[in-house]
N, C-alpha and C positions, 0 to 999 in steps of 0.2 A: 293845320289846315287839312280837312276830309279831302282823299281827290282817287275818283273810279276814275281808272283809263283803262278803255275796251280797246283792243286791237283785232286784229286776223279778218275782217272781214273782206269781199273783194267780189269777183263777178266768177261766176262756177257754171261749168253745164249742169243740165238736168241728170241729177242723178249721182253730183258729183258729191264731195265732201268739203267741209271746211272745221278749224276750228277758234273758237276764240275765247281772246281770255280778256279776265280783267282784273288789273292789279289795283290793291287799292293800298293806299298811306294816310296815316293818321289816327286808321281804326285798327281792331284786331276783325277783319270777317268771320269767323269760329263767334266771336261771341253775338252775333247780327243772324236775321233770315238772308239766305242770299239765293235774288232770282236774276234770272234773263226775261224781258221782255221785249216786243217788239211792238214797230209801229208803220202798218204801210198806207201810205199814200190815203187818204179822207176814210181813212178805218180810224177807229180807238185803241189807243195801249193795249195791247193783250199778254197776259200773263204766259211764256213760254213755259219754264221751267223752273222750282222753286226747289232750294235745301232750307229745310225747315228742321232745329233740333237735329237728328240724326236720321230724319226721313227725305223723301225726294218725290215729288209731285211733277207731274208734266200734262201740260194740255193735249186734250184726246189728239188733233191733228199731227204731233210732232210723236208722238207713243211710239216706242221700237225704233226710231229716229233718231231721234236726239240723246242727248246725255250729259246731265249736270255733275261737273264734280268738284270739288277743293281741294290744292295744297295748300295746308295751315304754314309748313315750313315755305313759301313765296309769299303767301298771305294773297294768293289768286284763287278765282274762280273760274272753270273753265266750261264752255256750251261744244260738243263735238258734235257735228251735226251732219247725219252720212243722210244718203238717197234723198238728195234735194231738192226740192218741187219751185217749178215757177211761182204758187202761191208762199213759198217761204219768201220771198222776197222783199224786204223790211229793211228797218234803221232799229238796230238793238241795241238794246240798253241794261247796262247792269247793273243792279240796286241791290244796297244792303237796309233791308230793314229792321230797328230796333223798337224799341215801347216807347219813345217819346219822339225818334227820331228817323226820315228815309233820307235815303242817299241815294244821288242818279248821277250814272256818268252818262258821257257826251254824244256818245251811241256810234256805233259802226255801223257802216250800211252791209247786207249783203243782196246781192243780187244773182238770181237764178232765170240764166236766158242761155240759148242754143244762139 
């Protein structure tokens, strides 16, 4: 049984850092795309940050911000996310995608409020 569990999310001031991870069992991540995406409140999924192959892509808003990375030996992915704005404020979610197949965990909320 496939199973993404996201944790570290939580409530941060403006500005602050958090980071999170998500472990996944059943699959190997290395051999999958793995992104973070988020979803806040009557907005649509948006794409945060993707390891694709041995590249790394990030949506312009998070650029110099964030940071996707992987340990293949935990078999997690991790989203570090510094100088954090009230608009990052979402329920993220970690997906491994393959060619036949995506995979969503349960999503962490984070929240960025004073």
């Amino acid at each position: 049984q496939v199973q993404l569990v996201e944790s570290g999310g939580g409530l941060v001031q403006p500005g602050g850092s958090l980071r999170l991870s998500c472990a996944a069992s059943g699959i190997t991540f290395r051999n999958f795309d793995n992104g973070w995406y988020r979803q806040a409140p009557g907005n649509q999924r948006e794409l945060v940050a993707k390891i694709t192959g041995g590249s790394t892509n990030y949506a312009d808003s998070v650029k110099g911000r964030f940071t996707i990375s992987r340990d293949n030996a935990k078999n997690t992915v991790y989203l570090q996310m510094n100088s954090l704005k009230p608009e990052d404020t979402a329920l993220y979610y970690c997906n491994a995608q393959g060619i036949l197949q995506s995979m969503w965990g349960q999503g962490t909320q984070v929240t960025v409020s004073s």
